[in-house]
N, CA, C and O atoms as a GROMACS GRO file, in nm:
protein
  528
    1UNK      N    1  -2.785  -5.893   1.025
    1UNK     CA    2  -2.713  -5.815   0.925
    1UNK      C    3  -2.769  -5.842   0.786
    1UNK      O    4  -2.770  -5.755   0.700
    2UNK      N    5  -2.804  -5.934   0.772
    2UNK     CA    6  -2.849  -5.998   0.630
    2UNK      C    7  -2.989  -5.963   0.630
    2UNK      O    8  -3.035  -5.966   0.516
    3UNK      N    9  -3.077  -5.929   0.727
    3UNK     CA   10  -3.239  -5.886   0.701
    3UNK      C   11  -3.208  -5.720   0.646
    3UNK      O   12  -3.265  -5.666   0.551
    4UNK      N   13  -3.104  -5.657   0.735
    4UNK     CA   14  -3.076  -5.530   0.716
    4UNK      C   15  -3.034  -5.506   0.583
    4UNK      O   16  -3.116  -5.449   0.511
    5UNK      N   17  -2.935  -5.533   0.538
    5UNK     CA   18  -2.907  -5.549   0.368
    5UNK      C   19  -3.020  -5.564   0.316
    5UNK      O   20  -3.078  -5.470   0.261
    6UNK      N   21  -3.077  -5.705   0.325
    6UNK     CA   22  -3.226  -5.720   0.241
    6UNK      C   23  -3.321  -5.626   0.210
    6UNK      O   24  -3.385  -5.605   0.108
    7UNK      N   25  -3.317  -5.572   0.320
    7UNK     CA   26  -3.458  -5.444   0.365
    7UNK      C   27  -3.476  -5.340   0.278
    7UNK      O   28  -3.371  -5.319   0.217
    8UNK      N   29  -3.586  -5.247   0.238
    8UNK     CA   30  -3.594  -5.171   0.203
    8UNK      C   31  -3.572  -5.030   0.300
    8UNK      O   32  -3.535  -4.923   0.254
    9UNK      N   33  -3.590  -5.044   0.382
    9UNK     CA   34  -3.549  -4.932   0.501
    9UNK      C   35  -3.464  -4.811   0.472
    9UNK      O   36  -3.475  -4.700   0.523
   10UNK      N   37  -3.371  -4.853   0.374
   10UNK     CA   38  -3.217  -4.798   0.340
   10UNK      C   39  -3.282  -4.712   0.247
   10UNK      O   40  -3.308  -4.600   0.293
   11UNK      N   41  -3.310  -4.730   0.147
   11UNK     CA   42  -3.434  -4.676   0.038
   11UNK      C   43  -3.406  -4.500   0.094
   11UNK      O   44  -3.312  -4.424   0.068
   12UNK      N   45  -3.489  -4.484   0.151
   12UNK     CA   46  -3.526  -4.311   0.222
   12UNK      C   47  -3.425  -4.262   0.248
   12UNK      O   48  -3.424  -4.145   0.210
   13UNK      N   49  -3.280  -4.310   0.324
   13UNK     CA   50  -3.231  -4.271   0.373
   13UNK      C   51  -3.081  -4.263   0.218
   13UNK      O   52  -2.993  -4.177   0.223
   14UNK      N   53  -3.085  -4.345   0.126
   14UNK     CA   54  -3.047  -4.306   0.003
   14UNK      C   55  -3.076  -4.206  -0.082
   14UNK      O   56  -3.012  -4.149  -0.170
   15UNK      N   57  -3.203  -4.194  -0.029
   15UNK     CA   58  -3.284  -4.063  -0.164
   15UNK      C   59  -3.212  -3.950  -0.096
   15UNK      O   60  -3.143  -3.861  -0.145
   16UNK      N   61  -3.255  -3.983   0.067
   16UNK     CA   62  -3.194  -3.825   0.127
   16UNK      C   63  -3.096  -3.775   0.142
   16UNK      O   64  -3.076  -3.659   0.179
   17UNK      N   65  -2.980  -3.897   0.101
   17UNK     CA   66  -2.801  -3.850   0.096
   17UNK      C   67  -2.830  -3.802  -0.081
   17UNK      O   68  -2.800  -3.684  -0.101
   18UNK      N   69  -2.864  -3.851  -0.159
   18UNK     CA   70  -2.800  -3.868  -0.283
   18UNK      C   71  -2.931  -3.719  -0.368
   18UNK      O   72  -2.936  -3.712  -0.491
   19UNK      N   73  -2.973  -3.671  -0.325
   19UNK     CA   74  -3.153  -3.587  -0.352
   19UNK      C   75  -3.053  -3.455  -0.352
   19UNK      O   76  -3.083  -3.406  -0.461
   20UNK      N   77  -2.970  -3.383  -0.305
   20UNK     CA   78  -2.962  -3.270  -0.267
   20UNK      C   79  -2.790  -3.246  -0.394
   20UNK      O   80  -2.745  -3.151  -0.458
   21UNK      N   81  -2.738  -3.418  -0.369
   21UNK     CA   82  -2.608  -3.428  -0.467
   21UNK      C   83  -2.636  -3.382  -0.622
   21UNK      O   84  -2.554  -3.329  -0.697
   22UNK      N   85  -2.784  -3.417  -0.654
   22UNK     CA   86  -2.778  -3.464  -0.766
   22UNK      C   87  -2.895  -3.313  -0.788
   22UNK      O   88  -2.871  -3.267  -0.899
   23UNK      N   89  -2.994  -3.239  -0.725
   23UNK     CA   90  -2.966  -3.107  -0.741
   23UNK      C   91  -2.869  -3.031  -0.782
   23UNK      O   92  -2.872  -2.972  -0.890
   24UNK      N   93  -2.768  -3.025  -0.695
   24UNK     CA   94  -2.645  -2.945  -0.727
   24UNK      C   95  -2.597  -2.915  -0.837
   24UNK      O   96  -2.572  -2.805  -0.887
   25UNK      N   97  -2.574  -3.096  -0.899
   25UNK     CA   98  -2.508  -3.108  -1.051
   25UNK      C   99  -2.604  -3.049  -1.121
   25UNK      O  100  -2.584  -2.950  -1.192
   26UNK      N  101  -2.718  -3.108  -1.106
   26UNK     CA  102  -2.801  -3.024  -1.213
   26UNK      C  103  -2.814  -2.914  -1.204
   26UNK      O  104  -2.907  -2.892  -1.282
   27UNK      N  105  -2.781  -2.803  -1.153
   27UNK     CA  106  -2.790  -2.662  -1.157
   27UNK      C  107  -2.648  -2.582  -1.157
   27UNK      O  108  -2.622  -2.467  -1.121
   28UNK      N  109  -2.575  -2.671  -1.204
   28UNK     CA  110  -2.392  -2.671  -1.216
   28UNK      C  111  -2.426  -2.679  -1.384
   28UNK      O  112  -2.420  -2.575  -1.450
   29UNK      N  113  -2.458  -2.798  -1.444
   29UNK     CA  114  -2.464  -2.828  -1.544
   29UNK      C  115  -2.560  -2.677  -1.632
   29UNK      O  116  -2.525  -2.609  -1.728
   30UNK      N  117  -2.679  -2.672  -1.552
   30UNK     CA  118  -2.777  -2.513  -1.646
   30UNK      C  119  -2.692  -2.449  -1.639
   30UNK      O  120  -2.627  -2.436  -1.742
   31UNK      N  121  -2.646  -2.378  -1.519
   31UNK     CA  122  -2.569  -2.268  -1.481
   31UNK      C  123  -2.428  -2.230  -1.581
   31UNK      O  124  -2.377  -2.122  -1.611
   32UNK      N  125  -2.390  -2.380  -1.618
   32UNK     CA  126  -2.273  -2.378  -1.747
   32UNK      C  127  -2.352  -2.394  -1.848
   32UNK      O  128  -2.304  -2.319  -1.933
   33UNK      N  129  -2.440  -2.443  -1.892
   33UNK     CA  130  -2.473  -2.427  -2.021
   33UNK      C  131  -2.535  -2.257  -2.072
   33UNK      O  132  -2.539  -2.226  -2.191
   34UNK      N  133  -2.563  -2.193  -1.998
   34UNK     CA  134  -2.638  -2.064  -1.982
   34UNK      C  135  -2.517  -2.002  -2.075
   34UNK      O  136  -2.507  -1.961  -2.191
   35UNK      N  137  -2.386  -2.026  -1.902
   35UNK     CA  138  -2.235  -1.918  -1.953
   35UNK      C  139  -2.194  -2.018  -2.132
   35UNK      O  140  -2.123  -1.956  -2.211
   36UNK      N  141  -2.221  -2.096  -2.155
   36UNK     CA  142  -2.186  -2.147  -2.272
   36UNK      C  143  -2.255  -2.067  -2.384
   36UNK      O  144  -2.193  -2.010  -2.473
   37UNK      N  145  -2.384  -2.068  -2.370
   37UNK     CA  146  -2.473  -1.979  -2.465
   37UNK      C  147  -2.456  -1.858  -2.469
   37UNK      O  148  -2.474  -1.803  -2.578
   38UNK      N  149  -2.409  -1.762  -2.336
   38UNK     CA  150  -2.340  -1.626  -2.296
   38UNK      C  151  -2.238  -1.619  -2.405
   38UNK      O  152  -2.224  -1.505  -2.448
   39UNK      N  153  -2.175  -1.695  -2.451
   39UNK     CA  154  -1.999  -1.710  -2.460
   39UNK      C  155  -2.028  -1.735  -2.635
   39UNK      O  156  -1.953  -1.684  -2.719
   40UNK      N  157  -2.131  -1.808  -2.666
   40UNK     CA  158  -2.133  -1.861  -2.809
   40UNK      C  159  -2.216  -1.726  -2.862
   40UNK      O  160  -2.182  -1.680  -2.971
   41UNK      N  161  -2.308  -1.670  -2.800
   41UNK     CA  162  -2.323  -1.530  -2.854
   41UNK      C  163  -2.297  -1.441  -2.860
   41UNK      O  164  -2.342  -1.363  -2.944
   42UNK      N  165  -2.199  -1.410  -2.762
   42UNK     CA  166  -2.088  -1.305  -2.805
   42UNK      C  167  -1.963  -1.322  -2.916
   42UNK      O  168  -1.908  -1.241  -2.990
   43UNK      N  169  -1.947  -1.439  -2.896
   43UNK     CA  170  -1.872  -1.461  -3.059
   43UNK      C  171  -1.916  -1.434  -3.183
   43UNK      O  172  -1.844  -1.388  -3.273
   44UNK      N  173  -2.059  -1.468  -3.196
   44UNK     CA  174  -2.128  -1.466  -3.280
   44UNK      C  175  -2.132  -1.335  -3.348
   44UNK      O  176  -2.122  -1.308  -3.467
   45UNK      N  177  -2.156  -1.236  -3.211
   45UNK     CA  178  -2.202  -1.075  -3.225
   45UNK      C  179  -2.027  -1.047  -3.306
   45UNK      O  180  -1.993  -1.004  -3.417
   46UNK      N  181  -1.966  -1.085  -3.209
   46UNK     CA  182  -1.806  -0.987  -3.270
   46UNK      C  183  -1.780  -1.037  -3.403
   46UNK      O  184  -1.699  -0.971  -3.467
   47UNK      N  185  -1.835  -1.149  -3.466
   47UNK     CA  186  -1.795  -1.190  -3.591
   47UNK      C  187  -1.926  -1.126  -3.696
   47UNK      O  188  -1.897  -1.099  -3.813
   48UNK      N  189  -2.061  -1.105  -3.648
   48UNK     CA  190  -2.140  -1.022  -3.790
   48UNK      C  191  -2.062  -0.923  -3.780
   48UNK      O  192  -1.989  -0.896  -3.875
   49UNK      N  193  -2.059  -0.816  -3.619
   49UNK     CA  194  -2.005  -0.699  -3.634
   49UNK      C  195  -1.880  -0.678  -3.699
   49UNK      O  196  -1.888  -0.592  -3.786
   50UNK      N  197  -1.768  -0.728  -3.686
   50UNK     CA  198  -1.644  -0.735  -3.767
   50UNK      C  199  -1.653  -0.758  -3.924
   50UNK      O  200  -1.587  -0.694  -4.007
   51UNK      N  201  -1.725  -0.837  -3.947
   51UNK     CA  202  -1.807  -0.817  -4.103
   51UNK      C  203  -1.896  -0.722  -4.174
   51UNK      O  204  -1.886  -0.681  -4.289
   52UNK      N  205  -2.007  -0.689  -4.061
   52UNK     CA  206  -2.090  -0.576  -4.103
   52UNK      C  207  -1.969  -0.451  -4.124
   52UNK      O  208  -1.979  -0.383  -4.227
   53UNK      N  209  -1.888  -0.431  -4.056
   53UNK     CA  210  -1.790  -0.311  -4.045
   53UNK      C  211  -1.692  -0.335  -4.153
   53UNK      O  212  -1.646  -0.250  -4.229
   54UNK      N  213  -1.670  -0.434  -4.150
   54UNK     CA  214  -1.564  -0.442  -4.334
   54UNK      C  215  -1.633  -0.432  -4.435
   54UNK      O  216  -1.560  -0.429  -4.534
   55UNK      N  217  -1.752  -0.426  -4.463
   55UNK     CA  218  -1.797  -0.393  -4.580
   55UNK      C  219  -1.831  -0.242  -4.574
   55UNK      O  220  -1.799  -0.182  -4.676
   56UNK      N  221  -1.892  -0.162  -4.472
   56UNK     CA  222  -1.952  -0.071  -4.483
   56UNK      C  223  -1.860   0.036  -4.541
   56UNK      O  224  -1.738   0.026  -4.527
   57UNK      N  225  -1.913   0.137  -4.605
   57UNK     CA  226  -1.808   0.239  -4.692
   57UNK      C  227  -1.807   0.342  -4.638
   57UNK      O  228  -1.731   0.430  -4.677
   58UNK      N  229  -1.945   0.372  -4.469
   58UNK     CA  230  -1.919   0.486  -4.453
   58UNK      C  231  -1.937   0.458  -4.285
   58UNK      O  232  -1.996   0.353  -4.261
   59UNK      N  233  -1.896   0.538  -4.164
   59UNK     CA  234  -1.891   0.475  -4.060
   59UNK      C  235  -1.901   0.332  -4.035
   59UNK      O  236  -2.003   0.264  -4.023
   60UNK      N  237  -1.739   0.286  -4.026
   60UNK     CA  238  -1.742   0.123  -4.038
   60UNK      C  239  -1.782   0.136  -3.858
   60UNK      O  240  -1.888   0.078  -3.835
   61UNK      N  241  -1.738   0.180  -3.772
   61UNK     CA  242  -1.715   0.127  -3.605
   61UNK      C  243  -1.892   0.171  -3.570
   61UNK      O  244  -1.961   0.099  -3.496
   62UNK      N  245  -1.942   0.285  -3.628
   62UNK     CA  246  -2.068   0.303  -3.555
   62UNK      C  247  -2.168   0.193  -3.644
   62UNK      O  248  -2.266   0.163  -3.577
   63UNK      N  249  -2.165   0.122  -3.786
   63UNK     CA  250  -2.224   0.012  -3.808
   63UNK      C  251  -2.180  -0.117  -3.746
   63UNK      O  252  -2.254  -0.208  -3.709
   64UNK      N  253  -2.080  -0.113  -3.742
   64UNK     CA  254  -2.007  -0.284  -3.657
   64UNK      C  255  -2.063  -0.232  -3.510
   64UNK      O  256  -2.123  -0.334  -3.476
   65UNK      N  257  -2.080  -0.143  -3.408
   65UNK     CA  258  -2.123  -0.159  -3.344
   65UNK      C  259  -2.294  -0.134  -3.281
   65UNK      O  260  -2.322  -0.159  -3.164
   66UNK      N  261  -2.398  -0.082  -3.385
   66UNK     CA  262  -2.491  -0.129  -3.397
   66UNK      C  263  -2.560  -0.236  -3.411
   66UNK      O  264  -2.661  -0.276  -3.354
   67UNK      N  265  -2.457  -0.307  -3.542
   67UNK     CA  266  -2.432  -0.467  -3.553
   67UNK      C  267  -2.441  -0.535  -3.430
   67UNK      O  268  -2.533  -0.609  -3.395
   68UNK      N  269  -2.344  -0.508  -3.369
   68UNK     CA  270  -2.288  -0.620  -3.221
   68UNK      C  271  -2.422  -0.567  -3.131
   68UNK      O  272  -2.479  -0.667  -3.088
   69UNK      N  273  -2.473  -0.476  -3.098
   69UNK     CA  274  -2.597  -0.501  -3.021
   69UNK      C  275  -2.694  -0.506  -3.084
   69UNK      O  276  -2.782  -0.489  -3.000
   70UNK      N  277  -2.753  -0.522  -3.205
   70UNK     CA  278  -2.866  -0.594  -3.239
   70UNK      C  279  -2.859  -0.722  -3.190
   70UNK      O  280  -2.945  -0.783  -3.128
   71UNK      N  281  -2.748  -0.757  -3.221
   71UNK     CA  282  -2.697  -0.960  -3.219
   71UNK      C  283  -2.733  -1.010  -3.101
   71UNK      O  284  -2.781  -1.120  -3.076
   72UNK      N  285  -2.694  -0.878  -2.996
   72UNK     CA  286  -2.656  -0.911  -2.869
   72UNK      C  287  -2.817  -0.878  -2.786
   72UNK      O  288  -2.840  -0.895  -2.666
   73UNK      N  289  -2.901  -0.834  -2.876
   73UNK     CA  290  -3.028  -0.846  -2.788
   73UNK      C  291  -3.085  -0.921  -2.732
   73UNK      O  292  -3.156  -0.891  -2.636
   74UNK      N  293  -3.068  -1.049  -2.778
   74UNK     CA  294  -3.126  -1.159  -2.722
   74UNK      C  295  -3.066  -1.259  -2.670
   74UNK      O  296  -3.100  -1.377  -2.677
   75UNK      N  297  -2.926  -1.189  -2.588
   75UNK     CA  298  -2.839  -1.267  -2.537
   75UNK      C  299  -2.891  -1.309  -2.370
   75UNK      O  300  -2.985  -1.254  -2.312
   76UNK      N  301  -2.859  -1.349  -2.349
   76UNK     CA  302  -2.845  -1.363  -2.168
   76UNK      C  303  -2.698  -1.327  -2.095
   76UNK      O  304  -2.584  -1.352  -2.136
   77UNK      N  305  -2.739  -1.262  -1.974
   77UNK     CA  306  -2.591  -1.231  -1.949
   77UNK      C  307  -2.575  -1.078  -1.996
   77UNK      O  308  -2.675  -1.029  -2.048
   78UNK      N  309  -2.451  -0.989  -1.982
   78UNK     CA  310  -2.424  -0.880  -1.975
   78UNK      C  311  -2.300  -0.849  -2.060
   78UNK      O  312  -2.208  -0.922  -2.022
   79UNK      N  313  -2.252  -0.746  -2.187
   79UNK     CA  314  -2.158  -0.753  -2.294
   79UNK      C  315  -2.120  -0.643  -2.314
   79UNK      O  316  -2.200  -0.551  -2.331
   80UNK      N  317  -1.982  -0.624  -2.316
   80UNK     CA  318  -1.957  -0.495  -2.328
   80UNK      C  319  -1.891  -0.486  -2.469
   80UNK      O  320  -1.791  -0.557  -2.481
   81UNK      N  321  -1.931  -0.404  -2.593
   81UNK     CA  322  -1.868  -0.412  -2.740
   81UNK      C  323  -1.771  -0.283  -2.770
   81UNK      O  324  -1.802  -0.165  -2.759
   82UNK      N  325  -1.634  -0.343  -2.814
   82UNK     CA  326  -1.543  -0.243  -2.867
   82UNK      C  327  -1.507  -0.302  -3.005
   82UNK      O  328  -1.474  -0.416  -3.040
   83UNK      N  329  -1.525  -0.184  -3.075
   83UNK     CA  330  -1.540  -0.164  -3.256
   83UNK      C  331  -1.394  -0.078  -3.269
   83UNK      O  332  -1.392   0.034  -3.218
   84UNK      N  333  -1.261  -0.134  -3.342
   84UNK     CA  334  -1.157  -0.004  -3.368
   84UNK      C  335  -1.098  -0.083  -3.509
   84UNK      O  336  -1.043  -0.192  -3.523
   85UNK      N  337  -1.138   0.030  -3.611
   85UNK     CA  338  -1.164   0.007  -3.756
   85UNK      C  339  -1.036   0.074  -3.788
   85UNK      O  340  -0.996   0.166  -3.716
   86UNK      N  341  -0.950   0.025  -3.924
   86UNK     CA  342  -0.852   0.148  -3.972
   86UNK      C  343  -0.937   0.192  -4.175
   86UNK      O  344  -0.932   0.145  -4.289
   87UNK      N  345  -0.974   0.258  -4.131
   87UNK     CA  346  -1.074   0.329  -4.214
   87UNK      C  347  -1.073   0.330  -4.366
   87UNK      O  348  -1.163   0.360  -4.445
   88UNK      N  349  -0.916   0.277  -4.392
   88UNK     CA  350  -0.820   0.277  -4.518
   88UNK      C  351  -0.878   0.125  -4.544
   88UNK      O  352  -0.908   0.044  -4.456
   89UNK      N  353  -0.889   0.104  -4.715
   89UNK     CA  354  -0.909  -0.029  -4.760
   89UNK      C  355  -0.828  -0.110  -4.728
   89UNK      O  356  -0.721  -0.053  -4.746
   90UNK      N  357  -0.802  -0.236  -4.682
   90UNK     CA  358  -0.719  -0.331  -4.627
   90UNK      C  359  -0.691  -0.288  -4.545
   90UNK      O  360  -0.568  -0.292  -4.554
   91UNK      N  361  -0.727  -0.218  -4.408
   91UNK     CA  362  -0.707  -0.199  -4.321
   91UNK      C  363  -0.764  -0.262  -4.238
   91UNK      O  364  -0.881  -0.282  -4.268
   92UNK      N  365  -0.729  -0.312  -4.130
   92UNK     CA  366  -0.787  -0.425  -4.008
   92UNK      C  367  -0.874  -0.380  -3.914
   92UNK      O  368  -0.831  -0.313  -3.820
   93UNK      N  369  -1.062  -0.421  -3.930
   93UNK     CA  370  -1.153  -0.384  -3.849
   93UNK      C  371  -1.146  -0.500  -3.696
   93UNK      O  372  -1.156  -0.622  -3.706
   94UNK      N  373  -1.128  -0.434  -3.579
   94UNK     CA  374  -1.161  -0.557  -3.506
   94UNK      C  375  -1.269  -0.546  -3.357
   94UNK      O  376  -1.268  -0.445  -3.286
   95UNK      N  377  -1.331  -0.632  -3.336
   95UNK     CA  378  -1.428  -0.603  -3.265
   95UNK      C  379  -1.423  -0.700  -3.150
   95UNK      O  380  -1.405  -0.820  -3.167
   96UNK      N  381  -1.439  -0.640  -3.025
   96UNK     CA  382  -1.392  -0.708  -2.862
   96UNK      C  383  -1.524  -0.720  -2.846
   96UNK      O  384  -1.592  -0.622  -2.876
   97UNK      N  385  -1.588  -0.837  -2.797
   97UNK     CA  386  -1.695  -0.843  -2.657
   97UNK      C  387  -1.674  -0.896  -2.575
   97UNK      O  388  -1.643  -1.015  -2.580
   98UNK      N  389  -1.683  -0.833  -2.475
   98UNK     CA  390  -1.673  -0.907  -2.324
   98UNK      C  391  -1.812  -0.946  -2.270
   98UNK      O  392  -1.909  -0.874  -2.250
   99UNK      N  393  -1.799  -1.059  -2.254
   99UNK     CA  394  -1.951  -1.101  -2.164
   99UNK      C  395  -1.904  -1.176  -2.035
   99UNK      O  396  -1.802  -1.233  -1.996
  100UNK      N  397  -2.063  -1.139  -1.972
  100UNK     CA  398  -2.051  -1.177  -1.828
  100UNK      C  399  -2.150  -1.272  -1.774
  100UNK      O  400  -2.255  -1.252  -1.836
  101UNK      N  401  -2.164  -1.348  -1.704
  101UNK     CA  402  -2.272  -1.476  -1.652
  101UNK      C  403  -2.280  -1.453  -1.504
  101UNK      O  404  -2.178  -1.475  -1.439
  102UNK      N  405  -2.409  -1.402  -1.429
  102UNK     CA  406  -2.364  -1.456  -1.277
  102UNK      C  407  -2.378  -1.626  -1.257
  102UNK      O  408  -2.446  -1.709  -1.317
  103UNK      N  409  -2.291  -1.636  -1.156
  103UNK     CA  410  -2.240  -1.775  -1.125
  103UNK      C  411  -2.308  -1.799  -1.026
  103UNK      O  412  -2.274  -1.715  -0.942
  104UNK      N  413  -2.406  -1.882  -0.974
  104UNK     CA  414  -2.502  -1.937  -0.891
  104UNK      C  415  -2.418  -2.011  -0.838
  104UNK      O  416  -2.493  -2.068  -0.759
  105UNK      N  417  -2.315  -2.057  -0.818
  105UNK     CA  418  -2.247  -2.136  -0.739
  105UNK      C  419  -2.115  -2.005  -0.639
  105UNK      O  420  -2.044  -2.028  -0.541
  106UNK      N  421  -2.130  -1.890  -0.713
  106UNK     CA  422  -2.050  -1.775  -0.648
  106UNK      C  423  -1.980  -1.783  -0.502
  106UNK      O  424  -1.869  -1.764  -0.453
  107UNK      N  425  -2.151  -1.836  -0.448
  107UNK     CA  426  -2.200  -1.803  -0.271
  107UNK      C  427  -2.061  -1.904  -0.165
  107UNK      O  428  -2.006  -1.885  -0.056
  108UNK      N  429  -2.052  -2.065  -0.328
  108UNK     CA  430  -2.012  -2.150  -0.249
  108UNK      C  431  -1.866  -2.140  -0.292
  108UNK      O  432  -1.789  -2.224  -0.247
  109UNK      N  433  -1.820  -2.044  -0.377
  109UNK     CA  434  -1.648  -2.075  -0.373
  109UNK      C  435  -1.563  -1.998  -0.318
  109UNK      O  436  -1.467  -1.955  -0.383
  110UNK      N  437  -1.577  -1.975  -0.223
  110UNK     CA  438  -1.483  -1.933  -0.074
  110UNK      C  439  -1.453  -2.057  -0.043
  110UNK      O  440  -1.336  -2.095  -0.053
  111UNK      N  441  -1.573  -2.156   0.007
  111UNK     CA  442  -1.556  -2.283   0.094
  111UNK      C  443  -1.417  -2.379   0.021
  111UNK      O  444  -1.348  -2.457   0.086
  112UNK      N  445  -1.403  -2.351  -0.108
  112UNK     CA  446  -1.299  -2.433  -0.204
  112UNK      C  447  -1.168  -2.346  -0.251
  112UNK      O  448  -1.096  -2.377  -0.346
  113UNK      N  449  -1.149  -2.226  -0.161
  113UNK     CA  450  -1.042  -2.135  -0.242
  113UNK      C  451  -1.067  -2.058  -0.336
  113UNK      O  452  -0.978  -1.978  -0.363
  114UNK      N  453  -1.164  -2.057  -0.398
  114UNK     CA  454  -1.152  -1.951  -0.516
  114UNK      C  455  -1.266  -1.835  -0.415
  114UNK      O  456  -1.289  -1.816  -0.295
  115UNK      N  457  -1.326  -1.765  -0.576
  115UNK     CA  458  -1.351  -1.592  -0.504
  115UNK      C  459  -1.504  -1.580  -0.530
  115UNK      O  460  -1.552  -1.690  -0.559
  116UNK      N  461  -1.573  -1.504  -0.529
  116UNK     CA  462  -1.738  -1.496  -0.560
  116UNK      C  463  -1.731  -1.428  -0.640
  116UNK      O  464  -1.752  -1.314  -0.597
  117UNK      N  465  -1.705  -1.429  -0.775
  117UNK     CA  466  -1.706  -1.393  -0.932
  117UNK      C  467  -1.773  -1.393  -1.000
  117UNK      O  468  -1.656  -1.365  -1.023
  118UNK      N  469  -1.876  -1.394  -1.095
  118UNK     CA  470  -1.888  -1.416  -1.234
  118UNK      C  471  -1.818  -1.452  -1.329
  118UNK      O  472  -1.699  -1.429  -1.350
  119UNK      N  473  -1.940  -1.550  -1.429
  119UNK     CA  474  -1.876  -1.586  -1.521
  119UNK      C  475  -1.796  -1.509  -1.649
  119UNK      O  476  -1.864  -1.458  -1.737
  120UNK      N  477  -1.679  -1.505  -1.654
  120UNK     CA  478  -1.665  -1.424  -1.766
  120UNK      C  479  -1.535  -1.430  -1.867
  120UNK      O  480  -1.431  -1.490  -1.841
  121UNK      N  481  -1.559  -1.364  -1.973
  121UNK     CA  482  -1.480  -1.421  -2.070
  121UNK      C  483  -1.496  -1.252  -2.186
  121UNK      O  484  -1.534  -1.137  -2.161
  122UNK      N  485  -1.438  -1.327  -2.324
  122UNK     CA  486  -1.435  -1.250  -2.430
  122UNK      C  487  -1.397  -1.317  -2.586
  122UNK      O  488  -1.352  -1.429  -2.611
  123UNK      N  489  -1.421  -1.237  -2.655
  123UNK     CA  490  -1.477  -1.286  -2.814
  123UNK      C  491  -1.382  -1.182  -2.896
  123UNK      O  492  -1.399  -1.060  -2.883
  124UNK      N  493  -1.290  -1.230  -2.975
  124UNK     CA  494  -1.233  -1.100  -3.044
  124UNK      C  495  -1.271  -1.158  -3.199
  124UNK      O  496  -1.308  -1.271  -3.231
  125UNK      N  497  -1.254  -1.075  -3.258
  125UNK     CA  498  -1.303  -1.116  -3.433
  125UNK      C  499  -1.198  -0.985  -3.520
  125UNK      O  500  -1.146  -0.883  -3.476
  126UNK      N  501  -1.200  -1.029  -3.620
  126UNK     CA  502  -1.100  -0.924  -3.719
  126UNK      C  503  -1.128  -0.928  -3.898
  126UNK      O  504  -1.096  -1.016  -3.978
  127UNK      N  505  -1.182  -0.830  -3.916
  127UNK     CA  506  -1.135  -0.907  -4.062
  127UNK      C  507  -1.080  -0.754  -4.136
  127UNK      O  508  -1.067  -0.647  -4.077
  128UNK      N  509  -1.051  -0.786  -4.299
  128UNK     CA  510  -0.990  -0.680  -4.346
  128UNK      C  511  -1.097  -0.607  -4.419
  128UNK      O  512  -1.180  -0.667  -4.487
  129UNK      N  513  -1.094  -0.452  -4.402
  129UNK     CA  514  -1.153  -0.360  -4.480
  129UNK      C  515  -1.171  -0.396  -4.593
  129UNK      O  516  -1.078  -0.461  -4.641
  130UNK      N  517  -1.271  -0.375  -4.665
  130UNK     CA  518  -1.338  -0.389  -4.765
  130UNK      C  519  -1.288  -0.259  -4.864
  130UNK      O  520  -1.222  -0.180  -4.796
  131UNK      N  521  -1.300  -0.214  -5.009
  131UNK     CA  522  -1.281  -0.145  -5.080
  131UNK      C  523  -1.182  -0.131  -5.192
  131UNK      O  524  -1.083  -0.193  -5.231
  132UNK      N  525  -1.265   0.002  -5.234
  132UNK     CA  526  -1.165  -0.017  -5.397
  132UNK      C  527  -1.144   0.139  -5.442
  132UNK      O  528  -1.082   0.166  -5.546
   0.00000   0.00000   0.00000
């Protein structure tokens, strides 16, 4: 028992339990940082666009939403942008994005109860009309 402990033998048969664990996490961990970057740029987009659109003096919703997909060009992931402006000075511009992440772990959450989904979420932003 004590040569067996000693031994290196165990070695291989460690890499090959613990090799496939520690894959996983790491592609748990990208796979969330991706939907994190998904999620931090769609905020991003609904907050120029909600700004670009409070200043503008003439089509605030078709500039706030030009805005939100320039922003959103170089996003990863998939966004859907809603712009609904009240056109009157001090009136409240506000701008929705919904974004989406596929989930590489999708395949495996049946086995745990949940559903084969995507990642997904949304970004709301608001600010007040601009003018005089």
């Amino acid at each position: 028992m004590i040569k067996w402990l000693k031994g290196r033998r165990g070695d291989m048969v460690e890499g090959a339990m613990t090799m496939p664990l520690m894959a996983l996490v790491a592609l748990a961990l990208v796979n969330l940082a991706l939907a994190g970057y998904c999620s931090v740029t769609a905020n991003n987009a609904a907050n120029y666009a909600a700004r670009v659109a409070s200043v503008s003096q003439t089509d605030p919703v078709g500039r706030g939403l030009a805005a939100a997909q320039h922003t959103l060009a170089s996003g990863v992931g998939t966004y859907q942008v809603q712009v609904s402006a009240d056109t009157a000075p001090g009136g409240q511009v506000t701008v929705r994005v919904g974004w989406e992440f596929p989930n590489v772990y999708g395949s495996l959450m049946p086995l745990f109860g949940g559903a084969n989904q995507p990642l997904r979420g949304e970004a709301v932003s608001a600010f007040r009309k601009e003018g005089w």
